[in-house]
N, C-alpha and C positions, 0 to 999 in steps of 0.2 A: 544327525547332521542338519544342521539350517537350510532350508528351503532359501534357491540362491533369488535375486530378483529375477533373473532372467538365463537363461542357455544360448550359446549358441545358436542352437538348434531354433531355439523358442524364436528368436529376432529375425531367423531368414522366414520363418512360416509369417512372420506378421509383415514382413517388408515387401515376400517377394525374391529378397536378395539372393547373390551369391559369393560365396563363401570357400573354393574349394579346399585352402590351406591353414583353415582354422578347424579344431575339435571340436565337432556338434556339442559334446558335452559339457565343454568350458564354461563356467557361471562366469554373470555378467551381475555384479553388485551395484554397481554406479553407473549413472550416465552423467555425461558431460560436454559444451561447448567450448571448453578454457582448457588449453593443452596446459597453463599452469595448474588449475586447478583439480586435479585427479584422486579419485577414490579409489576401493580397494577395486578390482578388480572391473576397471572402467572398461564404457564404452567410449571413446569419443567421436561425438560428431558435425561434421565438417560442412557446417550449413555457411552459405555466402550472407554477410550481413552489407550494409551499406556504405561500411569503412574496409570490412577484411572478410577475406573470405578462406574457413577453415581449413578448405585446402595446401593454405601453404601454410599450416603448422600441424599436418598431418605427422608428418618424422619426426616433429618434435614432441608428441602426443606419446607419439610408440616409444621414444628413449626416454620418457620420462614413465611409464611404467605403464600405459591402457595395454589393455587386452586386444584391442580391436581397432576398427574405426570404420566408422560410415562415412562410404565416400559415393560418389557421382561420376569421380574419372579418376584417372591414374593406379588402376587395380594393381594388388599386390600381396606379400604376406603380409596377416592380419590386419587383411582388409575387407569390407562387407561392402558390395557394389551395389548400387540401386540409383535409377536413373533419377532420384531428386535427393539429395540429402534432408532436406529440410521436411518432405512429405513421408518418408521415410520412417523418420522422428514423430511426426505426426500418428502413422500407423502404428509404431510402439505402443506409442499412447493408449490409440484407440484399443489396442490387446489388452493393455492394462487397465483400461476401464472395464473391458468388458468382462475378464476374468473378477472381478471387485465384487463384493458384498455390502461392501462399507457405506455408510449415509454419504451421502454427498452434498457439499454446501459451494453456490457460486457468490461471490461477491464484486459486487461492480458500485459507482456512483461518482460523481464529478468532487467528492473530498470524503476523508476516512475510509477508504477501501481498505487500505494496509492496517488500520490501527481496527478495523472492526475483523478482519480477518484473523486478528493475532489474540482478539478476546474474545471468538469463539475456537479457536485453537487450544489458548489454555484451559476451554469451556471440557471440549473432544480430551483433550487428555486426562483432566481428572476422570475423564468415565471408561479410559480404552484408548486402545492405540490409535495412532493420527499420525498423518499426513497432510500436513500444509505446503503449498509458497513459501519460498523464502523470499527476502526483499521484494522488490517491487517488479518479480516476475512475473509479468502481467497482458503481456504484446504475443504475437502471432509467432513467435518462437518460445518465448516466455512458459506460455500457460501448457503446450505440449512438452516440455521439456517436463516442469511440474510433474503432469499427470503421468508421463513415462515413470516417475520415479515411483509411480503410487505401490505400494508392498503387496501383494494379494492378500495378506494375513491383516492390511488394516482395517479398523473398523471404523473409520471416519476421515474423512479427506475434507478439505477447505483450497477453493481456488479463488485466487484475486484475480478481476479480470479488468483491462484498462483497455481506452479505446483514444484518437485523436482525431478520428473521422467517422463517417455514417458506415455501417456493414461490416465491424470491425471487431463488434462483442458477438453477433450473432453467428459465426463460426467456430470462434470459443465455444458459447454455451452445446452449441450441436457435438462436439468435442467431447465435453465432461461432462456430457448431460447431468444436471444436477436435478437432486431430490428438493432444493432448497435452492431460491434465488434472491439476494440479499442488494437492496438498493439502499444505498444509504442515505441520499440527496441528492438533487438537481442546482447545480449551482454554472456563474459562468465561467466552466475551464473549459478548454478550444471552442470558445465562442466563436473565433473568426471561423472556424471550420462546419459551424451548423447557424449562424445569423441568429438564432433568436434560443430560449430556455425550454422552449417546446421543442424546438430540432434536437436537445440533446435530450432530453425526457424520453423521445421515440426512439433514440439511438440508444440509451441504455438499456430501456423495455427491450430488446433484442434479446436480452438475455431470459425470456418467459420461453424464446420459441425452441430455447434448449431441453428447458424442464422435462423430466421423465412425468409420465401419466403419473396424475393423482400428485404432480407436483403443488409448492407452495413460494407465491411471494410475499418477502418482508419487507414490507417498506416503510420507510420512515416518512411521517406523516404532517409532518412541521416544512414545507413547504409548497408553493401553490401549483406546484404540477402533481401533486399527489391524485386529484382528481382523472386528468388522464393517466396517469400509470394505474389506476384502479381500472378505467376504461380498457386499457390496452391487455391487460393481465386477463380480464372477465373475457375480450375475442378469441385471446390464443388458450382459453380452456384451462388457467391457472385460478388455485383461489388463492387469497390474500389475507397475510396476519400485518397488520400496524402497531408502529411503537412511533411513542414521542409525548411531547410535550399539549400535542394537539386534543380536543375536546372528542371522545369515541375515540380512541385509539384502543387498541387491544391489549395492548401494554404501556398503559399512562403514566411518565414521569410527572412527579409533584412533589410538595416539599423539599425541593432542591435545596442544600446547603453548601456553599462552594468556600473553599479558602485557599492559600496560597502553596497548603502540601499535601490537599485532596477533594475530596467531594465524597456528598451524598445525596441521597435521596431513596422515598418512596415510591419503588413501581405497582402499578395497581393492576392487577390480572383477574380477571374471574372473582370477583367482588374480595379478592385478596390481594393484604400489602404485603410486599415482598421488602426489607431495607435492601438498598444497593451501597455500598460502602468502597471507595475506592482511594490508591492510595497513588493519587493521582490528581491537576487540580482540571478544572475545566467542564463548564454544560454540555459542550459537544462531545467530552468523554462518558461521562454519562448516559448519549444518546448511545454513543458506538455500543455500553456493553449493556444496554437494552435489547438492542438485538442480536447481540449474544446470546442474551435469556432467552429471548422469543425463538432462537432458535436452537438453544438447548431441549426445549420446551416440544418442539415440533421433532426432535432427533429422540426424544423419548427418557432426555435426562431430566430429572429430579432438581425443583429450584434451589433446596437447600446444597445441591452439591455441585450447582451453578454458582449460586452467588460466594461461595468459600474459593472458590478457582477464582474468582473476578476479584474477589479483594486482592490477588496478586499480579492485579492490572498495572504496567508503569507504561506509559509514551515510551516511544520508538529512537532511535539515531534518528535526528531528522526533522522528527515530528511532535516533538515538544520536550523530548528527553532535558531534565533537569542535571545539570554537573556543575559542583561547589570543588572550582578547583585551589590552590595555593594551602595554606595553613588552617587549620581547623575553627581558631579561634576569630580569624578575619578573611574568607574565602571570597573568591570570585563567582559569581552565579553566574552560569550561561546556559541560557536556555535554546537547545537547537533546533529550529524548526527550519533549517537551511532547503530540503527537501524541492518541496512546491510550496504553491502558493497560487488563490485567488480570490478573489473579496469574498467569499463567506469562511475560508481558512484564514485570512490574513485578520478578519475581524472576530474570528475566537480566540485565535492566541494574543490579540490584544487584548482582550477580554483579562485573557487567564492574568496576560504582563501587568495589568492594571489591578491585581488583586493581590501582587508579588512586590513586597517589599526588597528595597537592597540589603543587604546582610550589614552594611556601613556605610556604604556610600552612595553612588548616584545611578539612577535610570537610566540605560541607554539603547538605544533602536537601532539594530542594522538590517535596511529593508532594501531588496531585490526587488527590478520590475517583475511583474505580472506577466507573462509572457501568452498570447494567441488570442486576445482578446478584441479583435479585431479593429473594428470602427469605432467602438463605444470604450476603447483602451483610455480615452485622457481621461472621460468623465470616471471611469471605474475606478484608475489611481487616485484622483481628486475624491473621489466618497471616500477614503481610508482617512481623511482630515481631522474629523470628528473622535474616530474612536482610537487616530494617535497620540493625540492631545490627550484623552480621555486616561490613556496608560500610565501618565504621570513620567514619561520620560523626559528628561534633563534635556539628553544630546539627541539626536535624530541624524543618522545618516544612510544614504541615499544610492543606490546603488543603480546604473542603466538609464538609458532616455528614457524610457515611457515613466519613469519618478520625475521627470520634470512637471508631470503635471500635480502630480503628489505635493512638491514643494511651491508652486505657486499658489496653492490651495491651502497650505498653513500659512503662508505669510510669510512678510522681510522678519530674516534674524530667528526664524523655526530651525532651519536645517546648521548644522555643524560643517556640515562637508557632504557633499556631492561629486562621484567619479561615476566616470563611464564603463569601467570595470571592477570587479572583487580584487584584482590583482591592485591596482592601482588603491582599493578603498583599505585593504588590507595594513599597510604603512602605518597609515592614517590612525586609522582606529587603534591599532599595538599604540602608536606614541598616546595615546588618551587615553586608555583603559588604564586602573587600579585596582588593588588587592580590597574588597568591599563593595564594589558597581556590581549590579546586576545587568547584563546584557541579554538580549535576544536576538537573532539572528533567523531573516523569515523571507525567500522569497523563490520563485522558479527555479527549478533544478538546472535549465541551462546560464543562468548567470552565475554559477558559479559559488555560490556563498561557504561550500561545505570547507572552501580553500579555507577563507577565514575564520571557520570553526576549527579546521585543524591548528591554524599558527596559534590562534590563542589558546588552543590546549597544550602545543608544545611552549605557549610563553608560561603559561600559570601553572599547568602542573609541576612544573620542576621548581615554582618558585618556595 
């Protein structure tokens, strides 16, 4: 018989809780916050978020098939009491970590957390069972719910970790303490929230002070806070492996080759090339499954049976994912990077758009503000001028105020259309797109953009 994730019994020793009308011995296979979304033999629980709070779809939880549910008040049949729901969850966790064997890898950085997370994922899996994140669960419910789900039988686990303010990774990392801490960059995302690219450099470093003894960080070495997260890593008693583009890196990309339906390159390790081949286009994907390697490499996997998992690298929903919708012979290309966005993400997938031919017809941009960028918001939209021109798009459209500074920065007669909503830009765009255009679609996850990659999937695939 399978060893269940969890017992009854198991959940009240880790909570505290109390239980008196549920079987100690009842497997618990799933955990869940979505009374729609229910596994076999779910727990669900009833944490307060800042919109709803689980509590009031506790009964709809139980008729829809959990086993259980964790709750804070209103006890009852198969119901688990404990006076915090949400710490509760946490405690799970923490049992599941600590029962684990498995390598453990943390991933944090102000761009590619999820797309580096997903190509040391596919890394764990050619060598052994894995547990990853799924989407972009990455926040202070996020990354405990994750690790709650971790199997005792895995041998490798990968957590994404996200933050939007200072002291917000470093409970994470104490959490999942990991054997591996993975920085991917310093760039400005919730600038308004730390003033300057040194306040978020120390904010991400938070994640060293997780690391288990005789831990290790990866950081990517192609930007100019590398120098203090080197600083910060050597205080809290971490050592440090580098990958990138940069001169001494420990895994040096070179001889980049990049085209418009993948990339490659030379990683140099220990006075050996390694090919990186990927079917994917993009430099900063390339970075991402660098350190992949570098931490396949530190997890005790074998390059060759690294870089065979990474040639079935592809971008994310979201985040650069490529989809050639309508007729084979004349298709529409859209490329989604709806997700997030901030000037070193918005300036690589222009990159990639600007090496992306249309399949027949015309180039076109739809860009979302930037969103938390503080004080320095106009000048940051106005630097993307250069490298939107550069993409070779036709149309340009514009999405939120803070693109007002984007379109006075290209000039009279750059922009096609300018609204203040995706709802409103939406319209818009369906009357001017064609079977042939290539579009890209790129900007903060709270404007909304993903709307518009839905209508033009539902316009083009059916066409």
């Amino acid at each position: 018989m399978t060893q269940p994730l969890y017992t009854i019994a198991s959940l009240l020793a880790a909570t505290g809780g109390t239980a008196p009308r549920l079987a100690p011995t009842a497997p618990i296979n799933s955990i869940s916050i979505d009374s729609r979304e229910l596994g076999p033999d779910a727990l669900f629980v009833a944490i307060k978020g800042e919109r709803f709070d689980g509590h009031d779809f506790v009964t709809t939880a139980l008729e829809n098939g959990a086993t259980a549910a964790l709750v804070s008040r209103d006890p009852g049949p198969r119901r688990i009491l404990v006076p915090d729901a949400l710490k509760g969850l946490e405690d799970i966790a923490r049992a599941a970590r600590a029962r684990s064997a498995a390598k453990i890898v943390g991933v944090t950085g102000s761009v590619g957390k999820t797309t580096t997370k997903e190509a040391i994922r596919l890394v764990f899996e050619a060598a052994g069972p894995t547990h990853a994140s799924i989407k972009s669960f990455n926040n202070h419910w996020g990354v405990p719910l994750m690790l709650a789900r971790l199997p005792e039988a895995a041998q490798f686990g990968v957590f994404e970790m996200g933050m939007s303010g200072p002291d917000e990774i470093r409970p994470l990392s104490r959490l999942v303490r990991p054997h591996i801490g993975v920085i991917t960059t310093i760039a400005p995302a919730h600038l308004e929230a730390f003033g300057s690219l040194e306040g978020i450099a120390r904010a991400k470093a938070e994640i060293f002070e997780g690391l288990e003894p005789g831990g290790v960080a990866v950081l990517n070495a192609d930007h100019a806070q590398i120098g203090l997260l080197r600083q910060l890593a050597e205080a809290a008693g971490v050592g440090v492996v580098t990958y990138g583009e940069a001169e001494g890196s420990d895994w040096r990309l070179g001889d980049i080759a990049l085209s418009a339906e993948g990339s490659t390159a030379q990683v140099r390790h220990g006075g050996v090339d390694y090919p990186l081949i990927l079917n994917v286009p993009g430099r900063h994907m390339l970075a991402n499954a660098t350190a992949a390697l570098a931490v396949a490499h530190l997890a005790g996997i074998g390059a060759e049976q690294a870089l065979a998992a990474l040639a079935g690298f592809g971008a994310q929903v979201g985040r650069g994912a490529r989809l050639l919708l309508g007729p084979a012979e004349n298709p529409l290309l859209l490329i989604d990077e709806s997700y997030n966005a901030n000037t070193a993400s918005m300036q690589a997938a222009l990159s990639v758009f600007a090496a992306q031919p249309a399949p027949g017809g015309r180039k076109m941009l739809i860009l979302g503000d930037m969103r938390e960028l503080g004080p320095q918001s106009g000048a940051l939209h106005a630097s993307l001028a250069a490298p939107v021109l550069a993409s070779g798009a036709e149309r340009i459209y514009l999405v939120g105020a803070e693109m007002s500074a984007l379109a006075e920065a290209l000039g009279p007669g750059r922009v096609a259309a300018h609204a203040a909503s995706a709802g409103e830009m939406a319209e818009i765009v369906l009357n001017d797109l064609a079977l042939g255009d290539a579009v890209m679609v790129k900007g903060s996850n709270g404007v909304g953009l993903m709307g518009i990659v839905q209508k033009i999937r539902e316009r083009f695939e059916r066409t």
